[in-house]
TIZAMAR-906863 format. One line per 4 residues: number of its first residue (from 1); their letters; for each residue x, y, z of C-alpha. Coordinates in pm, whole numbers, plus 50000, padded with zeros to 5 digits. Layout:
N
NUM	a	X/Y/Z  ... $
end
This chain:
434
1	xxxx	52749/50935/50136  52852/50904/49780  53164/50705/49796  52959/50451/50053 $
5	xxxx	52721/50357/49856  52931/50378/49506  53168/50108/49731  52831/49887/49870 $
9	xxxx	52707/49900/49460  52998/49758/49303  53042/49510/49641  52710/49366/49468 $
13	xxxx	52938/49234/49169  53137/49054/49423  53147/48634/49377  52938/48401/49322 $
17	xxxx	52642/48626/49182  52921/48818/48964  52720/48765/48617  52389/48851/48736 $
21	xxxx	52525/49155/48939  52679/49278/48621  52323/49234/48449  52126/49444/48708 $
25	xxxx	52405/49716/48707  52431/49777/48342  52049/49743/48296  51900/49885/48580 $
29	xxxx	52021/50304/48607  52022/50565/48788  51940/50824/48544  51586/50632/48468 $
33	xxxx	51497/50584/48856  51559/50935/48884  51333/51011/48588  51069/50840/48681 $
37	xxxx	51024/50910/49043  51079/51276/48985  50762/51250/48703  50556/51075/48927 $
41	xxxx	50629/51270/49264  50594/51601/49073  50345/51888/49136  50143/51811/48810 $
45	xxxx	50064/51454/48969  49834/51676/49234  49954/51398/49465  49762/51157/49269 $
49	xxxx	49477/51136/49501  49189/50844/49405  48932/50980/49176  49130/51260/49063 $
53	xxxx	49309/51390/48734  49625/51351/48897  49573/50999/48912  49486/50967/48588 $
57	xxxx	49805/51095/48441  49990/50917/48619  49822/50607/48521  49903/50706/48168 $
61	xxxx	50234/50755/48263  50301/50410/48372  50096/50276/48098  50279/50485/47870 $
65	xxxx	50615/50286/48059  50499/49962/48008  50408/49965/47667  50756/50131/47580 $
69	xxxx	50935/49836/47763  50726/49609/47550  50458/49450/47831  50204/49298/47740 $
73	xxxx	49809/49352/47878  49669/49133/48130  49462/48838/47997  49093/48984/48000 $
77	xxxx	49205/49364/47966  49208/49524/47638  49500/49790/47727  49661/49790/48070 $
81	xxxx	49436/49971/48259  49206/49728/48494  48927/49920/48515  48643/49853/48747 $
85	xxxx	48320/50041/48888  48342/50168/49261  48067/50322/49451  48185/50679/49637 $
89	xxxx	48080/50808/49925  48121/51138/50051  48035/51261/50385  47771/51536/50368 $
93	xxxx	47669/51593/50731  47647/51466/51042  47500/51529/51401  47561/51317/51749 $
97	xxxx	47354/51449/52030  47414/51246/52369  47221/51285/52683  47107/51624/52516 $
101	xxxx	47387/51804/52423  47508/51796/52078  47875/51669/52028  48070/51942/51847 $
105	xxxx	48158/51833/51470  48541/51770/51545  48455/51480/51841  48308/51279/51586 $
109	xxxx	48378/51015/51319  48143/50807/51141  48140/50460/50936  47928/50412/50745 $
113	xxxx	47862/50402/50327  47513/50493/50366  47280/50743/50498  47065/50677/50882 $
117	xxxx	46894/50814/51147  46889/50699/51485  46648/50860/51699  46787/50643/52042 $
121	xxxx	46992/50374/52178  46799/50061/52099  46969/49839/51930  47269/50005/51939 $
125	xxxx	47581/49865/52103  47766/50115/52332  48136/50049/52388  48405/50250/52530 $
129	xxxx	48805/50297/52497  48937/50362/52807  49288/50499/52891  49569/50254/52892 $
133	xxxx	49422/50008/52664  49570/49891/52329  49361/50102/52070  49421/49954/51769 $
137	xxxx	49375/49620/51954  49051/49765/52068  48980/49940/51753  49002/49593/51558 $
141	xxxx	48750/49420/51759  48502/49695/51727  48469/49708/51332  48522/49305/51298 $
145	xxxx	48210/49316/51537  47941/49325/51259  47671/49550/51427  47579/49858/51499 $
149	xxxx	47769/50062/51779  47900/50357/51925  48211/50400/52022  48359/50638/52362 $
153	xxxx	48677/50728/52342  48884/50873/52602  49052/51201/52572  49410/51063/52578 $
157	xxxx	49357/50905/52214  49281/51252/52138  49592/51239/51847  49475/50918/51725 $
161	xxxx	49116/51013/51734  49212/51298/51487  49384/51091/51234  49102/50824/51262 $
165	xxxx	48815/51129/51161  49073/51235/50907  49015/50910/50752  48660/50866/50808 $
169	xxxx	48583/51234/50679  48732/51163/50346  48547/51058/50025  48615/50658/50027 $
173	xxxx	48489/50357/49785  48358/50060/49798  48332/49813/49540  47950/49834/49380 $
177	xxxx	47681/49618/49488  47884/49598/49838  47643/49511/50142  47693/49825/50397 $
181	xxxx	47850/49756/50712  47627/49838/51038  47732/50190/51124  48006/50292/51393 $
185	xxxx	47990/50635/51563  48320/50726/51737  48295/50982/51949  48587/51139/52172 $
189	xxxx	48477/51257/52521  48329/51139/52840  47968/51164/52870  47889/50841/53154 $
193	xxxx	47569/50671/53112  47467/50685/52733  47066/50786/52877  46945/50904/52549 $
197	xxxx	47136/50903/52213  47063/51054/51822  47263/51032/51542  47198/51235/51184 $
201	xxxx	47454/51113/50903  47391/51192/50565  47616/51077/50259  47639/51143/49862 $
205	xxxx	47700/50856/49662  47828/50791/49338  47919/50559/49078  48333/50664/48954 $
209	xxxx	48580/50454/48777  48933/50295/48946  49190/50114/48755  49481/49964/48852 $
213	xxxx	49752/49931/48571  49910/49593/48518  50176/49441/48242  50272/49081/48184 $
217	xxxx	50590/48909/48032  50452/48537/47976  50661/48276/48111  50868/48058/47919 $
221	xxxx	50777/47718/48055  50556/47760/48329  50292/48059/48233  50061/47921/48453 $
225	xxxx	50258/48018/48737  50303/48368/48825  50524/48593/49012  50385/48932/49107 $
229	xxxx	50625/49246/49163  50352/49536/49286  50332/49866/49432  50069/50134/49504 $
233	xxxx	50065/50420/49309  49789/50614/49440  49833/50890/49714  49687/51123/49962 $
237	xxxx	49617/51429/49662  49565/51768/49764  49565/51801/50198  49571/52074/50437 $
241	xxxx	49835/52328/50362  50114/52301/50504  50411/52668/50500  50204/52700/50196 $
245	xxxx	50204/52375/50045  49918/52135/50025  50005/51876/49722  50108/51575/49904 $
249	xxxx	50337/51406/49630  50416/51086/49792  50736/51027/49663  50843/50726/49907 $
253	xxxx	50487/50645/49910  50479/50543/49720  50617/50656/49399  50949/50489/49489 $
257	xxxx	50788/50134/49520  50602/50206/49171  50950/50328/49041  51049/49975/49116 $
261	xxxx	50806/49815/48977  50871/49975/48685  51214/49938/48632  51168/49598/48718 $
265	xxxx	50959/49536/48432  51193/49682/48230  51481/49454/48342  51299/49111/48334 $
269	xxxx	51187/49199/47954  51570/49294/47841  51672/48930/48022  51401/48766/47862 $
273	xxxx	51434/48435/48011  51162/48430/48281  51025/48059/48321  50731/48156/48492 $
277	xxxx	50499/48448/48404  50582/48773/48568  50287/49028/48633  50332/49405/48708 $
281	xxxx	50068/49582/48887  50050/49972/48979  49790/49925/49233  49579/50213/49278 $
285	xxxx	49327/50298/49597  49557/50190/49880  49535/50455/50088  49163/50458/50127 $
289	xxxx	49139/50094/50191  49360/49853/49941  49071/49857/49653  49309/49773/49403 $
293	xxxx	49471/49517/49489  49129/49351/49644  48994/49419/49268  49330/49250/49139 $
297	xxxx	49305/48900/49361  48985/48838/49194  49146/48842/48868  49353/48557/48872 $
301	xxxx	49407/48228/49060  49578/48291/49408  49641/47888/49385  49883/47940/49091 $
305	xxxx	50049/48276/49256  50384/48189/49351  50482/48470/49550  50418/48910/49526 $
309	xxxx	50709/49106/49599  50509/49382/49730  50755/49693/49732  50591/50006/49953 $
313	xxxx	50850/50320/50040  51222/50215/49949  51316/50585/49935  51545/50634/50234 $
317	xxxx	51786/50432/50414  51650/50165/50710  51708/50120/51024  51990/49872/50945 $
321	xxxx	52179/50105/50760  52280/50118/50397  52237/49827/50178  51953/49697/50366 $
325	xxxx	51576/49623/50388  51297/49484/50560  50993/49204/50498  50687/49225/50644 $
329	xxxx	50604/48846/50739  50897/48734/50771  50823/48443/50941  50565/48331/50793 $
333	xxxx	50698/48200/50507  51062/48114/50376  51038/48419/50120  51292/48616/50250 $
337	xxxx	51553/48312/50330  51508/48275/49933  51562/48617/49872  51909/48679/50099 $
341	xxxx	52024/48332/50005  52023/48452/49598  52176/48757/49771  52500/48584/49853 $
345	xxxx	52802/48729/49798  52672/49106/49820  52636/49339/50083  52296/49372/50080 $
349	xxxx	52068/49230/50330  51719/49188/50420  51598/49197/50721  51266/49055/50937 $
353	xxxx	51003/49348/51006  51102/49544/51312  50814/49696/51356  50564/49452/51488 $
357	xxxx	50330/49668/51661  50254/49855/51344  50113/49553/51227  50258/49661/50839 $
361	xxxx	50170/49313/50700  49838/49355/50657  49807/49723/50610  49948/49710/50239 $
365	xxxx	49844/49592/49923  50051/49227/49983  49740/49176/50256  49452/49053/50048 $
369	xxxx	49666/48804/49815  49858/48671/50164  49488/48604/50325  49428/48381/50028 $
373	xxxx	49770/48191/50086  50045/48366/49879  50367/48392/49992  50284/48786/49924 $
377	xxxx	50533/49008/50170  50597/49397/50178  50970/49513/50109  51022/49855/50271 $
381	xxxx	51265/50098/50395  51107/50318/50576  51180/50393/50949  50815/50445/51037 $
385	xxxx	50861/50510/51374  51013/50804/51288  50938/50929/50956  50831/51278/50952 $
389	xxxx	50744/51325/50620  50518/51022/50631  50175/51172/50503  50238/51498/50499 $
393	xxxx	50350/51775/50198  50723/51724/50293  50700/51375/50111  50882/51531/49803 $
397	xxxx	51153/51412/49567  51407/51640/49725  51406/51420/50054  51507/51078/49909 $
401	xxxx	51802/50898/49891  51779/50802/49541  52135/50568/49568  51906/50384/49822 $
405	xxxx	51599/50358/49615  51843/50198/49327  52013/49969/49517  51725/49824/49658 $
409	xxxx	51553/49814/49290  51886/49597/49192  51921/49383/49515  51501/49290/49437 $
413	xxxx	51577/49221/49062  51922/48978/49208  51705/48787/49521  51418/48736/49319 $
417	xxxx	51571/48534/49014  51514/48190/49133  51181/48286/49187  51166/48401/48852 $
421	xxxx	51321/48107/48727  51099/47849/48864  51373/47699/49045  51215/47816/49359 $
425	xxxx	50916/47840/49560  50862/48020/49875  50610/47816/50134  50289/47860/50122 $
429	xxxx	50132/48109/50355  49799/47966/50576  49489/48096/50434  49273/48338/50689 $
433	xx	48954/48136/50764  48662/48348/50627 $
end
């Protein structure tokens, strides 16, 4: 493994990118992706789970990073944290009883960021997913609906059904003063006719602090234009236990895309000749619902965002093999022919998402910013399909491929220079009609 990827590193020096590639090798290393990964994936992080201590340090971490490598705050913050006020609400009990019998605790999820009672069925929308249908197609339409509704689901989504609860069970923002959505009551079971219906849910809300942290190298000639490199830095925290275990570090995810964000901050400041401003943003609150990078994309113009390099779980090799990557949205933009085009001459190739169904461009943190037209794409790794460490405890520094996680950090910093330059300009992306 070793001798590959020492062979597919120095291939990156080959002709006609020979001066950069000598750049990103000598100033991007090893030694510092493993130091920061390994301090951000470690037990003391407590997984860095949103609203937790664990989060905090490693926010002051990062900021600690940035101001080392000699960033500079965002316009409007004081330091680098981007601090902003979200309402929390935690789940405090609930109680479905349909056609008179109560519906044990573990068939049922709610949404909702607010307290009700419903004492029956009027008014109430009753919908059902049946067996071979396409649940997250189905799942999609149901909470884009806009009203109140409750929702049968057949036993055969019973895994799905379980992560779904997981996620609806969990303390989870939303940004204060936020009109609640109509409730949804999911419910997994057959019951026929919905005769009589009542639904208890009772919640605990409270005001707590988020911040994303973001740094800034000001362009030379065009700081009105900016380039965004992001990742999330946030995690699952402390989960079930798992053969003892229950910090979930997320070291691919995604400590290795903050990694790279980091060092990439660190090599555009030693280079110093950025044209156009660069911004660096540790995005926090992903996993409960993107907050941070919704917060973020009200913080600057999206007209005079050129493109985000959005860079989620880089820590083991793809599906393509070594020297390789994927971008979510391929298509939909001429991003990534920018990117493998400054790429000539190396070994290193990226690659359109192939993983379609699991709909990855809009389920991270380049989602909000691509709605409002950015060329904003995902760069990833990770075999999803079959990632078994993916959310769990086993998400640890000890099962990475850190030669991947660098060489991926270097082939970024190479395909994004033009970019960076101002010499080019990925295509606009169409902006989602409200």
């Amino acid at each position: 493994m070793r001798v590959k990827i020492l062979v597919a590193i120095t291939a990156l020096a080959a002709a006609p990118v020979l001066g950069f590639c000598q750049d990103v090798n000598k100033l991007i290393k090893q030694d510092d992706v493993e130091r920061i990964i390994k301090t951000l994936s470690a037990d003391d992080m407590e997984g860095r789970g949103t609203f937790t201590k664990g989060i905090d340090k490693a926010a002051t971490f990062i900021e600690g990073e940035f101001k080392a490598a000699g960033l500079k705050p965002m316009t409007g913050n004081t330091g680098f944290r981007q601090s902003f006020a979200m309402t929390s609400t935690k789940p405090v009990s609930s109680k479905v009883n349909i056609n008179g019998a109560e519906v044990p605790a573990d068939k049922v999820a709610i949404s909702s960021t607010s307290s009700f009672n419903w004492a029956n069925a009027d008014g109430i929308a009753i919908v059902n997913i049946a067996a071979g249908k396409d649940f997250m197609t189905e799942y999609r339409t149901i909470v884009s609906a806009g009203k109140k509704q409750i929702v049968l689901i057949d036993t055969s989504y019973a895994k799905t059904f379980t992560r779904l609860a997981g996620r609806y069970k969990r303390e989870s923002p939303s940004f204060k003063g936020d009109i609640s959505a109509p409730a949804i009551v999911f419910v997994l079971g057959t019951f026929g006719d919905v005769k009589s219906l009542t639904v208890n849910y009772e919640v605990q809300t409270t005001e707590k602090p988020l911040f994303n942290v973001v740094g800034v190298i000001p362009g030379k000639t065009k700081p009105d234009e900016y380039v965004v490199f992001g990742g999330h830095y946030d995690h699952l925290g402390i989960i079930k236990p798992m053969e003892g275990d229950s910090i979930a570090n997320g070291a691919d995810d995604d400590a290795s895309g903050t990694t790279a964000v980091i060092s990439l901050a660190k090599y555009y400041k030693k280079l110093n000749n950025n044209e156009r401003t660069l911004v660096f943003v540790a995005f926090t609150a992903e996993e409960i619902g993107g907050f941070g990078s919704q917060y973020f994309s009200t913080k600057l113009d999206p007209d005079k965002v050129v493109a985000l390099f959005n860079i989620e779980m880089i820590g083991k090799a793809s599906k393509f093999g070594e020297n390789s990557a994927f971008i979510t949205g391929y298509e939909r933009s001429d991003f990534g022919a920018i990117l493998q085009r400054n790429l000539e001459g190396t070994q290193f190739k990226f690659y359109p998402d192939p993983y379609p169904e699991q709909n990855l461009f809009y389920r991270s943190d380049n989602a909000t910013l691509a709605a409002l037209g950015v060329p904003a794409h995902t760069i990833s790794t990770d075999q999803i399909d079959i990632d078994k460490f993916y959310h769990t405890v086993k998400d640890e520094y000890k099962t990475l491929d850190v030669n991947n996680i660098v060489a991926t950090i270097r082939a970024i910093a190479l395909s994004s220079r033009t970019i960076v330059s101002g010499k080019d300009s990925p295509t606009r992306i169409p902006k989602l009609k409200k």
